[in-house]
C-alpha positions in Angstrom: -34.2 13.7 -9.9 -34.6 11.4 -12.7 -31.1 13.1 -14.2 -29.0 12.2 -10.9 -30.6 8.6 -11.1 -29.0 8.7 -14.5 -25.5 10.1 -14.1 -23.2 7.0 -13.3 -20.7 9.8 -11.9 -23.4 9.6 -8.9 -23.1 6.4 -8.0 -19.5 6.7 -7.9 -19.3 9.3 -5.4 -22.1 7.8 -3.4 -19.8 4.6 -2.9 -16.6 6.0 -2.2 -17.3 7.4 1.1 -19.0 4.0 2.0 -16.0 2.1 1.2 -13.5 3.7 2.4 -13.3 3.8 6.2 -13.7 -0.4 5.3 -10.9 -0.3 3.5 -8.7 1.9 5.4 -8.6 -0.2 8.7 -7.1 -3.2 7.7 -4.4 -0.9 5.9 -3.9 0.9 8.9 -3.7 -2.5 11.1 -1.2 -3.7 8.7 1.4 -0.7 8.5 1.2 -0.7 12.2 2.2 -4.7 12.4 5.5 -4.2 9.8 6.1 -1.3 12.1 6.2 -3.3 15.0 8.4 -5.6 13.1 10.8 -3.3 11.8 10.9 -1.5 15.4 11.6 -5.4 16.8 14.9 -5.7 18.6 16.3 -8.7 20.1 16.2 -7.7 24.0 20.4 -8.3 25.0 21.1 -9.8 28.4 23.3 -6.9 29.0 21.5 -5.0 31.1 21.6 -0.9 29.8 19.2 1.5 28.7 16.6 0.4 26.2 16.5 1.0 22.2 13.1 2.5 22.2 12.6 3.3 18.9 16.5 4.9 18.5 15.4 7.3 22.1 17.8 5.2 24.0 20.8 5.8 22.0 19.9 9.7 21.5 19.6 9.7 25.6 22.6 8.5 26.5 24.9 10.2 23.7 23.4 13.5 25.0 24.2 12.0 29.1 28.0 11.1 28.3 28.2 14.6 25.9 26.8 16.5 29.3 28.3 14.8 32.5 31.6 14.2 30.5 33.1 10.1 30.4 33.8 9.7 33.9 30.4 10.7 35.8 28.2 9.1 32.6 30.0 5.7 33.5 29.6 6.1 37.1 25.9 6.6 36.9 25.5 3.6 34.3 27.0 1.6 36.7 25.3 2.7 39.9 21.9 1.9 38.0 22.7 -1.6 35.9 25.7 -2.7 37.5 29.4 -3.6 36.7 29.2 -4.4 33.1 26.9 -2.1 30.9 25.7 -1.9 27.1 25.4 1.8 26.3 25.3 4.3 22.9 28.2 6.5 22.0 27.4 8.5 18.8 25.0 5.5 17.2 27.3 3.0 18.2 26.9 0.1 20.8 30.0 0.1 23.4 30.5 -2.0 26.7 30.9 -0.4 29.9 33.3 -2.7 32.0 33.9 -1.7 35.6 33.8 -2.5 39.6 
């Protein structure tokens, strides 16, 4: 007993799991706020489908790839209307139609 008193190596490992859960929260708090700004879009006045972390784009690639141009456009503008913001492999393009 006397020995372990003595060992500094037992007052090392007797600290670390004391310190760090305190010292892993405001870590954790931080790399969640810089992802939340990183995420952080500008929200458009075009009405469309939303970014949502790069889900939006991925979505409607994969709608215009399986209903072909014509019936992807006609269901964008049946849900937002006559002028729509919409991704086409990554990229942002404008639906114009009545």
């Amino acid at each position: 007993m006397v020995l372990e008193t003595l060992n500094p190596m037992h007052y090392i490992t007797s600290l670390v799991p004391d310190t760090m859960p305190v010292a892993t929260v405001p870590i954790l708090i931080l790399m969640c706020f810089l992802f939340l700004i990183w995420n952080h879009e500008e929200t458009s006045s075009i009405p469309g489908p939303g970014y949502c972390m790069g889900i939006g784009p991925l979505i409607s690639h994969g709608r215009f790839l399986w209903m072909g141009v014509g019936n992807a456009c006609n269901y964008y503008n049946k849900t937002y209307g006559e002028f729509v913001r919409v991704w086409i492999s990554g990229e942002e393009t404008f639906i114009i139609s009545k």
